[in-house]
C-alpha positions as CSV (number, residue, x, y, z in Angstrom):
1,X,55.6,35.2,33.1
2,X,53.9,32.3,35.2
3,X,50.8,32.8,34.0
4,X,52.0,32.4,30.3
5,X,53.3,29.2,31.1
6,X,52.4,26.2,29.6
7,X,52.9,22.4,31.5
8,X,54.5,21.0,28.4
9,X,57.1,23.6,28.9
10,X,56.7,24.4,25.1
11,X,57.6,27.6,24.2
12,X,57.3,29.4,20.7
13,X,60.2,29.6,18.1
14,X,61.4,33.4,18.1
15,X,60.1,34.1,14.8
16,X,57.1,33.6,15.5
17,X,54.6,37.0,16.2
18,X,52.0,35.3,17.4
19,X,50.9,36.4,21.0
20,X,50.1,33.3,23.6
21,X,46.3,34.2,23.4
22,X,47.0,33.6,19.8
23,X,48.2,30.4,20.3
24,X,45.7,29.0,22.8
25,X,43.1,30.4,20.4
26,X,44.7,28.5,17.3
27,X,44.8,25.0,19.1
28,X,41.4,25.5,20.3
29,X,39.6,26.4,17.2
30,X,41.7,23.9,15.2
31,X,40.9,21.4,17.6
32,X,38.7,18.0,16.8
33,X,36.6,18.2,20.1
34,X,35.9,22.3,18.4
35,X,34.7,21.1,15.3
36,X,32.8,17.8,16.6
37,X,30.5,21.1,18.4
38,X,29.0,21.1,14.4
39,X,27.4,17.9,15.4
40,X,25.9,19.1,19.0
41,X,22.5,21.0,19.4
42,X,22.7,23.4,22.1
43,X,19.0,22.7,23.3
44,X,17.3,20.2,21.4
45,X,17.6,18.5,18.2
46,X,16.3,20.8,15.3
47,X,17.5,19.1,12.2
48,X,19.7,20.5,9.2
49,X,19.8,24.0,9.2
50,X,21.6,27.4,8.1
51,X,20.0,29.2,10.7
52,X,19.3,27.5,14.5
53,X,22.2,27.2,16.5
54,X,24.6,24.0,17.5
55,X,27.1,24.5,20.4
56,X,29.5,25.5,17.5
57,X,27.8,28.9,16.3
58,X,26.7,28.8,20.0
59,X,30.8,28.7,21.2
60,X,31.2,31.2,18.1
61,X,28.5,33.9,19.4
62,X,29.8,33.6,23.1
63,X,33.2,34.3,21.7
64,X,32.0,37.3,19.9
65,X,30.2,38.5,23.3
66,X,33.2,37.7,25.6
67,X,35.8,40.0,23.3
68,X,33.0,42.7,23.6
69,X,32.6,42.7,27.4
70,X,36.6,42.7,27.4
71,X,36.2,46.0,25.2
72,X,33.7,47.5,26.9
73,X,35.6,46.8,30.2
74,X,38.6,48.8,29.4
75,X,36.2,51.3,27.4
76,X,34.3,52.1,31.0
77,X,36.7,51.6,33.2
78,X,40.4,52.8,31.9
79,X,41.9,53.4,34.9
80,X,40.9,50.6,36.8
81,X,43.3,48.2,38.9
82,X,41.7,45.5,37.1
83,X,42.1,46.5,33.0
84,X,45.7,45.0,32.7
85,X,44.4,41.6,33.6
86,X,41.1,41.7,31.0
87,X,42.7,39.0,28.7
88,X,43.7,40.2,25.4
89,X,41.0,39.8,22.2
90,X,42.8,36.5,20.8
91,X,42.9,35.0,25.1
92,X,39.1,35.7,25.9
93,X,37.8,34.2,22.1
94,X,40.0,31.1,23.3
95,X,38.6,30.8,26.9
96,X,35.2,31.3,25.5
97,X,35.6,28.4,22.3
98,X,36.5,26.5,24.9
99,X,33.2,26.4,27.0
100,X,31.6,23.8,25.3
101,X,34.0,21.2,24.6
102,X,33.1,19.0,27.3
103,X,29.5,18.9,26.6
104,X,28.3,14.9,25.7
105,X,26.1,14.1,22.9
106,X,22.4,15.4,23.9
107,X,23.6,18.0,26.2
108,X,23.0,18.1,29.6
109,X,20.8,15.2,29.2
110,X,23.6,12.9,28.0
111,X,25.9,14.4,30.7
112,X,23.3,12.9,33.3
113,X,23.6,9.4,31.7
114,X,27.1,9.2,31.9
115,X,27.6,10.4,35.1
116,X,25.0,7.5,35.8
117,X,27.1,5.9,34.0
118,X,30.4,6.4,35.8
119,X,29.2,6.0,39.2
120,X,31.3,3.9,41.0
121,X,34.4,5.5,39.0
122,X,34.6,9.3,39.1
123,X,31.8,10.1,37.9
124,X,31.4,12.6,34.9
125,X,30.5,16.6,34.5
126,X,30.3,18.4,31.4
127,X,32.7,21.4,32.3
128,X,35.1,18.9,34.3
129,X,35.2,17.1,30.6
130,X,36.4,20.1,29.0
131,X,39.5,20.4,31.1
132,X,39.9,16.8,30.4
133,X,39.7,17.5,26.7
134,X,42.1,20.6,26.9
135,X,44.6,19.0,29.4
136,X,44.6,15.9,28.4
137,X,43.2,14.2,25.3
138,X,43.6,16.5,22.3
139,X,46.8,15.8,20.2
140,X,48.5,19.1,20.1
141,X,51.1,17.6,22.8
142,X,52.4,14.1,23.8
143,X,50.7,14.2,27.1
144,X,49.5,17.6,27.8
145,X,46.7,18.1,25.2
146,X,45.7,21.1,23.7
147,X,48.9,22.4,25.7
148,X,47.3,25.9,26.6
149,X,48.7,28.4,29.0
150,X,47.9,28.4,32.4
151,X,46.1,32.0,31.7
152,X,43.6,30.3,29.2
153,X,43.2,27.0,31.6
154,X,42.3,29.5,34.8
155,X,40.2,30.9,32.8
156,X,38.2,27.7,31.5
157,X,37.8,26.3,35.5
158,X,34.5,27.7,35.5
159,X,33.9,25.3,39.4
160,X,37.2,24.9,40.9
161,X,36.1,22.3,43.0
162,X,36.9,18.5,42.8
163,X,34.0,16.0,42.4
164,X,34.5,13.7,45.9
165,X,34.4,17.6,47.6
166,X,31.6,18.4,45.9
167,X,29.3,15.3,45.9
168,X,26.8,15.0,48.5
169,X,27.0,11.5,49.5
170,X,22.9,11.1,49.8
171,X,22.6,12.0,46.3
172,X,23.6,8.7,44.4
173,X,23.3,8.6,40.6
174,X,20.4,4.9,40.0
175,X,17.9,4.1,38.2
176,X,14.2,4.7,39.5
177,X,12.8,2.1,41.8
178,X,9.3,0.4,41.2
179,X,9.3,1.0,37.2
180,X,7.4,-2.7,36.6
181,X,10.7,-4.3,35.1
182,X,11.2,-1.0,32.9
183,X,14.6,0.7,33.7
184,X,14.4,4.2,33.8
185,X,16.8,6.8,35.0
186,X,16.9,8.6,38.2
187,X,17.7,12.2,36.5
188,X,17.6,14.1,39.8
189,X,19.3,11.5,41.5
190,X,21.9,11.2,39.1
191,X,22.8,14.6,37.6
192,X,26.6,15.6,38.9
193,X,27.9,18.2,40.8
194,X,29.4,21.5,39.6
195,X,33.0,20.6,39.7
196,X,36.3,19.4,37.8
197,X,36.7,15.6,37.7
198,X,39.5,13.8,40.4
199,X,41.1,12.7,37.1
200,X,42.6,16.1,36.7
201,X,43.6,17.1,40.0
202,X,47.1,16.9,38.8
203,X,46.5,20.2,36.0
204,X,44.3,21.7,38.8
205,X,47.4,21.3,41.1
206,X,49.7,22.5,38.6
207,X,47.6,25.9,37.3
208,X,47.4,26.8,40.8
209,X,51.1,26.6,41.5
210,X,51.3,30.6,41.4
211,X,48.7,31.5,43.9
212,X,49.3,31.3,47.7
213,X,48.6,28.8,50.0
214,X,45.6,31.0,51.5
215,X,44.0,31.9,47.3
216,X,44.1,28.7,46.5
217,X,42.4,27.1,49.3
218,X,40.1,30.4,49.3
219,X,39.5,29.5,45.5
220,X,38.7,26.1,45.6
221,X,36.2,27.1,48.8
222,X,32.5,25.5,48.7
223,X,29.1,26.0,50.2
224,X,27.3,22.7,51.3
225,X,23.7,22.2,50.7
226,X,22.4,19.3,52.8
227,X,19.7,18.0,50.0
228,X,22.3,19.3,46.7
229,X,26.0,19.0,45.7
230,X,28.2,21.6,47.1
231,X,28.4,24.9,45.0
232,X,31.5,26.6,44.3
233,X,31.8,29.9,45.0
234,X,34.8,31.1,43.1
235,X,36.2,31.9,39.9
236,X,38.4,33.5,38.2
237,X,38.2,36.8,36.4
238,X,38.8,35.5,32.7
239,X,36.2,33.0,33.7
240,X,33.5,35.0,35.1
241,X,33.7,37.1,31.7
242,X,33.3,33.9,29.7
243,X,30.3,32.7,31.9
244,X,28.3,36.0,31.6
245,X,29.0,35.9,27.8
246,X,27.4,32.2,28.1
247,X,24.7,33.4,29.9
248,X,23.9,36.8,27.5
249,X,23.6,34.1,25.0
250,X,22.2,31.2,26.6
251,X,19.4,34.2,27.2
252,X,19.2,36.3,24.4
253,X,20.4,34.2,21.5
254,X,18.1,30.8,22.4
255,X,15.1,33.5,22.8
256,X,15.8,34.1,19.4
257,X,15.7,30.5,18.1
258,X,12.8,29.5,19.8
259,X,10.8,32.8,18.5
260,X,12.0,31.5,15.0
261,X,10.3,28.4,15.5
262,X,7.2,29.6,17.2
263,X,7.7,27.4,20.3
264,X,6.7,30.1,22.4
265,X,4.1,32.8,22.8
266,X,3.5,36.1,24.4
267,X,1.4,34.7,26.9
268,X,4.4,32.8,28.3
269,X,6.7,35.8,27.9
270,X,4.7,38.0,29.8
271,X,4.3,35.0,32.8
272,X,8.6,35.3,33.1
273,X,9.9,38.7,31.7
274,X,6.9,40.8,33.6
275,X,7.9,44.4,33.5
276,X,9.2,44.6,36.8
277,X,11.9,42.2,35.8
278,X,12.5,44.3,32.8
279,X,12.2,47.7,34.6
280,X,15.8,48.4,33.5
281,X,15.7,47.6,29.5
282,X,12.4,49.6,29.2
283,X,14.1,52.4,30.8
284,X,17.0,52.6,28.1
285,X,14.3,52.2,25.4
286,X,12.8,54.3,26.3
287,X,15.5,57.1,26.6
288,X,17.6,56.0,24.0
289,X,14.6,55.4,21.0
290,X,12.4,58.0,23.0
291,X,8.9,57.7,21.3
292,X,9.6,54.9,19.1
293,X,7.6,52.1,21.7
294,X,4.4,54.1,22.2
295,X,3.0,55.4,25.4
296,X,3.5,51.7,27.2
297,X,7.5,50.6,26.2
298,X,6.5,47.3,27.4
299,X,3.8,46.4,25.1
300,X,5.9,48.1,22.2
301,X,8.7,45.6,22.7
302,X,6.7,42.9,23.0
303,X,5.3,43.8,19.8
304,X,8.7,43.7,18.4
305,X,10.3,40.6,19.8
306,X,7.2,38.6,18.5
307,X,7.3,40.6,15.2
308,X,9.1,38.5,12.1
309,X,12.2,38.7,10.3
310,X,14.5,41.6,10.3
311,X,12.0,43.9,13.1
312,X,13.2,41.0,15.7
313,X,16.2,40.9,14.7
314,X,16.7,44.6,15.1
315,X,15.1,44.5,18.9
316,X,17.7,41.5,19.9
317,X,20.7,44.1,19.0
318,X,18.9,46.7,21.1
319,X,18.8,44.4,23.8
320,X,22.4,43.3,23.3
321,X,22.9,46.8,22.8
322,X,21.5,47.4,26.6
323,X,23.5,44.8,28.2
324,X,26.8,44.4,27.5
325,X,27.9,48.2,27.9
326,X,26.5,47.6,31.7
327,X,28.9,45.4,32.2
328,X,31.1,46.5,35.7
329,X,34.0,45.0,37.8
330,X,33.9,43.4,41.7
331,X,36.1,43.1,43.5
332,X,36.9,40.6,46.2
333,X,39.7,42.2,47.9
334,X,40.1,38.8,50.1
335,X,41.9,37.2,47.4
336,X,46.1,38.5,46.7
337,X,46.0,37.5,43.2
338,X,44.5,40.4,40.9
339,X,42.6,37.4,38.9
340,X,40.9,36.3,41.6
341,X,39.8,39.5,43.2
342,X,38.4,41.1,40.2
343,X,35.5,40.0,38.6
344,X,32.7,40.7,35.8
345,X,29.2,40.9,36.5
346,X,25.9,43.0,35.2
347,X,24.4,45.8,37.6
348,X,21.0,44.0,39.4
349,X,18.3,45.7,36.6
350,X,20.3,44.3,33.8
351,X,21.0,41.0,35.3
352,X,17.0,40.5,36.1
353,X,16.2,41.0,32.6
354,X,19.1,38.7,31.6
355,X,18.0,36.1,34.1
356,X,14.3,36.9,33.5
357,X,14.8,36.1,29.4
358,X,17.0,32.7,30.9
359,X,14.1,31.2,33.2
360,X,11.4,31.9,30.3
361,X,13.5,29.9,27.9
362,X,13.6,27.5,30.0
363,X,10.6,26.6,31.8
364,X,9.3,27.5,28.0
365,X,11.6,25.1,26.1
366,X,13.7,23.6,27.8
367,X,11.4,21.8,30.3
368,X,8.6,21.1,27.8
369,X,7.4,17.4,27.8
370,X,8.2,17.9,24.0
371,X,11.9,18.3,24.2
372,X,11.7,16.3,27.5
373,X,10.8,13.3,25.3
374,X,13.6,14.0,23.7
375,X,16.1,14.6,26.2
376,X,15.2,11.7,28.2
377,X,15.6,9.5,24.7
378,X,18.7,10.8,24.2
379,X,19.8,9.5,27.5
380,X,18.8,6.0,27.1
381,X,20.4,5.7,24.2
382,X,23.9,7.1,26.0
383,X,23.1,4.7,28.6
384,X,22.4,1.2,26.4
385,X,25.9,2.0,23.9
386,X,28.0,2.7,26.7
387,X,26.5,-0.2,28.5
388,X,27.5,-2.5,25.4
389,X,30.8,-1.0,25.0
390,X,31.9,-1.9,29.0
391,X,30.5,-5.3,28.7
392,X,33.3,-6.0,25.8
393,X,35.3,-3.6,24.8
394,X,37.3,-5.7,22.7
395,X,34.3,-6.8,20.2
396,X,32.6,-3.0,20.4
397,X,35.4,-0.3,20.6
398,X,37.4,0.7,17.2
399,X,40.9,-0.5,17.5
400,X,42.2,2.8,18.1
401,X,39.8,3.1,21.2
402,X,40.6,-0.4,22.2
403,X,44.2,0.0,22.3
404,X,44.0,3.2,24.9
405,X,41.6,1.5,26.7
406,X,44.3,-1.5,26.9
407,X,47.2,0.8,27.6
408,X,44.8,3.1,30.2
409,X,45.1,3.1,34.2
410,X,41.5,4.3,34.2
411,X,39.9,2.0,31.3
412,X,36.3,2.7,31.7
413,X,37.3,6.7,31.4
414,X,38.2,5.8,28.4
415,X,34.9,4.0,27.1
416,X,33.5,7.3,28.8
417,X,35.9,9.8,26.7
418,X,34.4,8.2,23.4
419,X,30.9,8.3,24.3
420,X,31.2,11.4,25.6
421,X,33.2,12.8,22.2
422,X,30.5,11.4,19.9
423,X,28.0,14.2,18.1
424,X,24.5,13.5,18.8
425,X,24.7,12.0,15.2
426,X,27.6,9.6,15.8
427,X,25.7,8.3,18.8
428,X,22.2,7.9,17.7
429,X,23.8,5.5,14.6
430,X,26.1,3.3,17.0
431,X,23.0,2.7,19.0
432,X,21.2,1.8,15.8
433,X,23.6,-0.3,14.7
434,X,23.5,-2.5,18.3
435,X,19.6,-2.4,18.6
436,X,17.9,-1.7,15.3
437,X,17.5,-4.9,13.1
438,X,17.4,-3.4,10.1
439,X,20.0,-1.1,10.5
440,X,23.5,-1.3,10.2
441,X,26.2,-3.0,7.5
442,X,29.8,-4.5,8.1
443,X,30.8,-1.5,5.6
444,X,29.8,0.9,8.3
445,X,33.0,3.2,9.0
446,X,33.1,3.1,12.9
């Protein structure tokens, strides 16, 4: 089968019982880029921890979510056109393991930098970075990376579009003018489009080979927006289960986190999840747990999300427990390929509560001056290593590093592949090590 293909043309000894999803899902989780996730927060730096999430346990949880939406799709909907082409358990865990990969060291705040950073050379994208990673620079293949099947790889093209379509040309990644000698970046200015990178238009080219000449221009399709980047409008149906897992967690989980550390209060969950937004999860509390919330459901589960210990934890698995069996198919009969047509989304009352719970994290978090500070740290930091490792590579890259970047076609994507695969860890000590006096010894592993 096409779709099973992978561009290596390896293909499995016949004793083995593995299925492909199996496979991709091996490579990925065995993978270095998987592991360096340990070493990533997923929204600001908390410290050493057994309980507040990294992008690992992140990637973990949206794993977990994805193989549930699968379930619950053929659960809901077993006669449906679109069942046979859920992905199998082993496939979706894959896909969704996957998500992260790409993600540079502080996040979308270090994806800013280096796509600062990369300017004038292809610029840089956090989910275009994965592909990279998968296709390209993990060693499970001579030349093909992680070597995954074209199934798992349609599945992981969460923008189908390349960055020179998507770029608006009067958005140019700079630093801010008028900064009395200080340079400081130009975040809005210089944060990327949606998109995969022109370095991999050769996998893109070759995991569309199946579809026909009028999907895969229909796929790849944009919307221009004259003061953003183009916005893609497809993806695939793999995909689209993957990005609402990301988003039910992104939600639900970092709600969770950030009630754990007190870094919000009920005054700001009332401003974002108001009870119109949650119309449709005080509904199902109230006729599945009838009586259990008081006469006014909405001030009973705000008592219990701001409640401690094992009383929150019980209202997050209600909530989970309200979205994900929502979870229907659409269909956009346009396209000829069945993974294209079909896709995942929740019904408009559970997707304002999801999306509800997503802007109060982060207008609540996220944009905070306090994690701001940090964010915006984190970026000058990316900014000044990568900075000293293109102005000699020779004396600053490890040998390993230095001899690709010799070999490479593309030598500063290189110096932006190893910034980009340090942990927020890694980083911070190479920057240390360049601008702190006291810091650093010639014993230093790089």
């Amino acid at each position: 089968m096409v779709w099973l293909e992978r561009r290596s043309g390896w293909q499995k000894k016949s004793q083995d019982a593995r299925t492909p999803g199996d496979v991709d899902y091996g490579r990925v989780i065995h993978s270095a880029s998987f592991r360096r996730l340990q070493g990533k927060t997923q929204i600001l730096n908390l410290g050493d921890s057994d309980f507040y999430r990294t992008r690992l346990t992140h990637s973990l949880e949206v794993a977990q979510i994805a193989a549930g939406l699968g379930a619950q799709l053929r659960h809901s909907f077993p006669d449906h056109d679109a069942v046979s082409y859920v992905p199998d358990r082993s496939m979706i865990q894959a896909i969704a393991c996957t998500h992260d990969l790409g993600h540079p060291p502080f996040g979308h705040g270090g994806e800013v930098a280096l796509n600062y950073c990369m300017r004038e050379s292809g610029g840089f994208e956090g989910n275009g970075q994965t592909l990279r990673i998968l296709s390209r620079l993990e060693k499970f293949s001579r030349a093909d990376g992680a070597d995954l099947s074209r199934e798992a790889l349609l599945g992981v093209l969460k923008y189908p579009v390349a960055y020179s379509a998507a770029a608006n040309p009067r958005i140019v990644p700079r630093m801010l003018i008028d900064t009395s000698g200080t340079p400081l970046l130009d975040r809005k200015a210089s944060k990327p489009p949606k998109c995969y990178m022109d370095s991999e238009a050769g996998v893109v080219s070759w995991l569309l080979e199946p579809l026909s000449e009028g999907d895969r221009s229909l796929f790849q399709a944009s919307d221009q927006q004259p003061e953003k980047h183009a916005k893609a409008r497809h993806k695939s149906f793999a995909c689209s289960i993957m990005d609402l897992a990301d988003d039910i967690s992104f939600g639900i989980h970092d709600m969770e986190d950030a009630l754990a550390l007190r870094l919000v209060d009920e005054a700001g969950f009332r401003r974002h999840v108001t009870p119109k937004r949650c119309e449709g999860l005080l509904d199902y509390l109230n006729s599945s747990y009838a009586g259990k919330y008081g006469n006014d459901v909405y001030e009973g589960l705000i008592g219990r999300i701001f409640a401690d210990g094992s009383e929150r934890k019980h209202q997050i698995n209600r909530i989970l427990n309200f979205v994900i069996p929502s979870v229907e198919i659409e269909e956009f009969p346009e396209f000829e390929e069945p993974r294209l047509r079909f896709r995942a989304h929740l019904p408009k009352p559970v997707a304002q509560f999801v999306e509800a719970v997503k802007d109060f994290v982060r207008e609540e978090v996220i944009l905070t001056p306090s994690v701001q500070h940090l964010e915006f740290k984190g970026q000058m930091m990316v900014i000044s290593v990568f900075e000293v490792l293109k102005s000699d590579p020779k004396s600053f890259l490890p040998s390993d590093i230095f001899a690709r970047y010799e070999r490479s076609s593309d030598p500063l994507r290189d110096i932006c592949d190893y910034v980009a695969g340090m942990t927020d860890t890694y980083l911070l000590k190479t920057y240390e090590r360049l601008f702190s006096p006291r810091i650093g010894s010639v014993f230093d592993k790089l």
